[in-house]
C-alpha positions as CSV (number, residue, x, y, z in Angstrom):
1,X,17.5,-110.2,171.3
2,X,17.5,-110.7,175.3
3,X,15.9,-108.1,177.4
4,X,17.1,-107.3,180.6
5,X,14.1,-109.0,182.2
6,X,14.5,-112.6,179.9
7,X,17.3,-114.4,178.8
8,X,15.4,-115.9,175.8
9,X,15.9,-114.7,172.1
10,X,12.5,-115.8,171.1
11,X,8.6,-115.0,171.3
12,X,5.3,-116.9,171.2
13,X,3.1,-115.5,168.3
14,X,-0.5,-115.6,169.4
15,X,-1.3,-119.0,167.3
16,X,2.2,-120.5,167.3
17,X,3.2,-121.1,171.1
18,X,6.9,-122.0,171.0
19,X,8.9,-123.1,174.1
20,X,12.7,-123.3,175.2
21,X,14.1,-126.0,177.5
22,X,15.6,-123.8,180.3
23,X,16.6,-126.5,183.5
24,X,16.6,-130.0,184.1
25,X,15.9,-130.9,187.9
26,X,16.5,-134.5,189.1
27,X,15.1,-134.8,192.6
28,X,16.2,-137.8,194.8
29,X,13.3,-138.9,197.0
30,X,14.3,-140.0,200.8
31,X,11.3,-141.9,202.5
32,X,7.1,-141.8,201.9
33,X,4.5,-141.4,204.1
34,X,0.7,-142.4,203.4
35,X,-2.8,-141.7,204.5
36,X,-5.1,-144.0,202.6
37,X,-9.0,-144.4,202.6
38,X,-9.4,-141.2,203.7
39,X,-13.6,-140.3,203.8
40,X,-13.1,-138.2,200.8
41,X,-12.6,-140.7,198.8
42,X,-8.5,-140.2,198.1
43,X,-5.5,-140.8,199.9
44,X,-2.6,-138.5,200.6
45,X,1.1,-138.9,200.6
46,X,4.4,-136.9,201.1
47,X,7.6,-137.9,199.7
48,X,10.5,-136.4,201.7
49,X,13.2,-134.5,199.6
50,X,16.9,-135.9,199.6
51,X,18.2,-133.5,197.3
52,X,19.1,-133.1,193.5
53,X,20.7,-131.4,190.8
54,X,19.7,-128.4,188.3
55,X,21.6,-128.4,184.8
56,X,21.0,-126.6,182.4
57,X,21.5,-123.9,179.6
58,X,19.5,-121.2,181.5
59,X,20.4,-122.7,185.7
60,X,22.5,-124.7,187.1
61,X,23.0,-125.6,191.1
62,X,21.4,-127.9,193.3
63,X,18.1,-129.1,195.7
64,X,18.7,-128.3,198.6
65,X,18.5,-131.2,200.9
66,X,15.2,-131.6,203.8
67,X,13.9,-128.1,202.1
68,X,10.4,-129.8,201.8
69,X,8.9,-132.4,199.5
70,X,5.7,-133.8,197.5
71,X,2.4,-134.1,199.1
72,X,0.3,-136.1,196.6
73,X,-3.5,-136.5,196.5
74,X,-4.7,-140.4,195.3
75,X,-7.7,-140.1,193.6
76,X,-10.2,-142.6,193.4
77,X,-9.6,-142.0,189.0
78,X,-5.8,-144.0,189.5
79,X,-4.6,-140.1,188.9
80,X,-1.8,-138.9,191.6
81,X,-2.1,-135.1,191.3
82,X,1.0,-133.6,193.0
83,X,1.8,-130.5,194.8
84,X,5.3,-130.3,195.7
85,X,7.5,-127.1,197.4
86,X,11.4,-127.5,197.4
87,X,14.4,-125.0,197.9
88,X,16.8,-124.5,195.0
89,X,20.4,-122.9,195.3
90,X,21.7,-121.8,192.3
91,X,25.6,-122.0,191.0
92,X,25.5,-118.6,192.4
93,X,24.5,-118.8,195.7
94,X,20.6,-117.4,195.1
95,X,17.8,-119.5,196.8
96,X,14.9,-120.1,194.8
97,X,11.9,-121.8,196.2
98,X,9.7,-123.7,193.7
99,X,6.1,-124.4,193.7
100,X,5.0,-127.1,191.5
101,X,1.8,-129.0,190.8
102,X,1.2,-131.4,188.6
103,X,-0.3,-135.0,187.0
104,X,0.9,-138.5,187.2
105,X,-1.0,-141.2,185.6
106,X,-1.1,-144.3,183.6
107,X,-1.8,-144.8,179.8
108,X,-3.3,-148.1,180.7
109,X,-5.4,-149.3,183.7
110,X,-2.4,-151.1,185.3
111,X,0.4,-148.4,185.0
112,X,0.6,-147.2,188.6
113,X,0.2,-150.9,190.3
114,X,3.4,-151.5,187.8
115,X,5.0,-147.9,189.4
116,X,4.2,-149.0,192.8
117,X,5.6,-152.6,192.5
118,X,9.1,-150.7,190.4
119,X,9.5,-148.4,193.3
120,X,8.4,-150.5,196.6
121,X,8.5,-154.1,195.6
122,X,12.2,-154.5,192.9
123,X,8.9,-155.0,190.0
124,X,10.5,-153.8,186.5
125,X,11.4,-150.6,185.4
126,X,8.2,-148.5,183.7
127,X,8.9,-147.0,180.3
128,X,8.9,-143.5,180.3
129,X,5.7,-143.6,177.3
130,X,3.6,-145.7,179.8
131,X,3.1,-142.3,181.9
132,X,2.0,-138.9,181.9
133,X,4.0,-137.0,184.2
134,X,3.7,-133.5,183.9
135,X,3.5,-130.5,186.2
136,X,3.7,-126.0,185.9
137,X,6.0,-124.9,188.6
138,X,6.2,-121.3,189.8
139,X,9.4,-119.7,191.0
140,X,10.0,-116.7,194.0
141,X,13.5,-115.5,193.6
142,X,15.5,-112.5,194.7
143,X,16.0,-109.5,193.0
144,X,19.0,-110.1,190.9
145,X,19.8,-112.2,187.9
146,X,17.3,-114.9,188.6
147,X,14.0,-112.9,188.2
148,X,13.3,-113.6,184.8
149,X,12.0,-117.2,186.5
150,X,9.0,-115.1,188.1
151,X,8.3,-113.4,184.7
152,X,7.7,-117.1,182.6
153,X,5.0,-119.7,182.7
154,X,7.2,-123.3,182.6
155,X,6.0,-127.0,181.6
156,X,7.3,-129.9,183.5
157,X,8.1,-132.9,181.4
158,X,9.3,-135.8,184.2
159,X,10.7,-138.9,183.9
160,X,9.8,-141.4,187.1
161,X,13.1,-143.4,188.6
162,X,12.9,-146.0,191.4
163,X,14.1,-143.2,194.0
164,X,13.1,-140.2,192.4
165,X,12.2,-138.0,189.1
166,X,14.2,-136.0,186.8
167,X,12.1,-133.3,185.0
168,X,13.0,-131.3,182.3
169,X,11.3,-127.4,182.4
170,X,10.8,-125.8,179.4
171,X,9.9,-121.9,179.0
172,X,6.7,-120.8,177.7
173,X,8.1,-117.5,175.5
């Protein structure tokens, strides 16, 4: 049964992690800046935030648009390690501001030249199981009915599009 401080039925056991899909967010990416060949060894980007939607059984409402974006570190190991903060306006009217970090990177040694030629140069779509794209957000929120978001550790599953990513959080209970 739900407590007042989590909406989800359900509980890990100590061996037997189990997880409920709580929120999809699909994020619409506006313009990209780089920094490449920096001395360190990396480069760095930011992707600029559009906006986006948040369905869901657990949240529902929207990205709000210009309220931040992705800086990305470009590591010499083809791995794009991702640290993105974005504001989130529930159905309700509650702002919510989201920290995530995360992993992109290729099952085989050509997947993000095929990513960068999708999204810069018209190249073909990349299927969803040539990537890993995943990423643990944290959440600050009111007090209210969203808190239960600042009691839960969350897994990011995303999917990359052309001009964006949807990813699908699921709860850690």
């Amino acid at each position: 049964m739900p407590s007042p401080f989590s909406p989800f039925e359900s509980t890990s056991e100590r061996d037997n992690p189990r997880f409920e899909f709580a929120f999809e967010i699909h994020l619409d990416f506006a313009k990209f800046e780089n920094i490449p060949d920096m001395p360190s060894g990396f480069g760095r980007g930011f992707v600029y935030l559009d906006g986006g939607t948040i369905t869901g059984p657990r949240l529902n409402g929207r990205v709000i648009p210009g309220s931040g974006g992705d800086w990305a570190s470009f590591r010499p190991d083809d791995v794009l390690a991702t640290d993105a903060r974005y504001m989130l306006e529930a159905e309700d009217g509650t702002k919510i501001l989201l920290h995530n970090r995360g992993y992109l990177w290729g099952r085989e040694a050509d997947t993000l030249k095929r990513m960068q030629d999708w999204m810069f140069r018209d190249g073909p779509e990349v299927p969803f199981e040539d990537f890993y794209l995943r990423c643990s957000p944290m959440f600050e929120t009111p007090k209210g009915p969203h808190e239960w978001m600042m009691r839960h550790i969350f897994v990011g599953i995303g999917q990359r599009q052309r001009h964006g990513n949807t990813i699908r959080y699921y709860a850690l209970l």
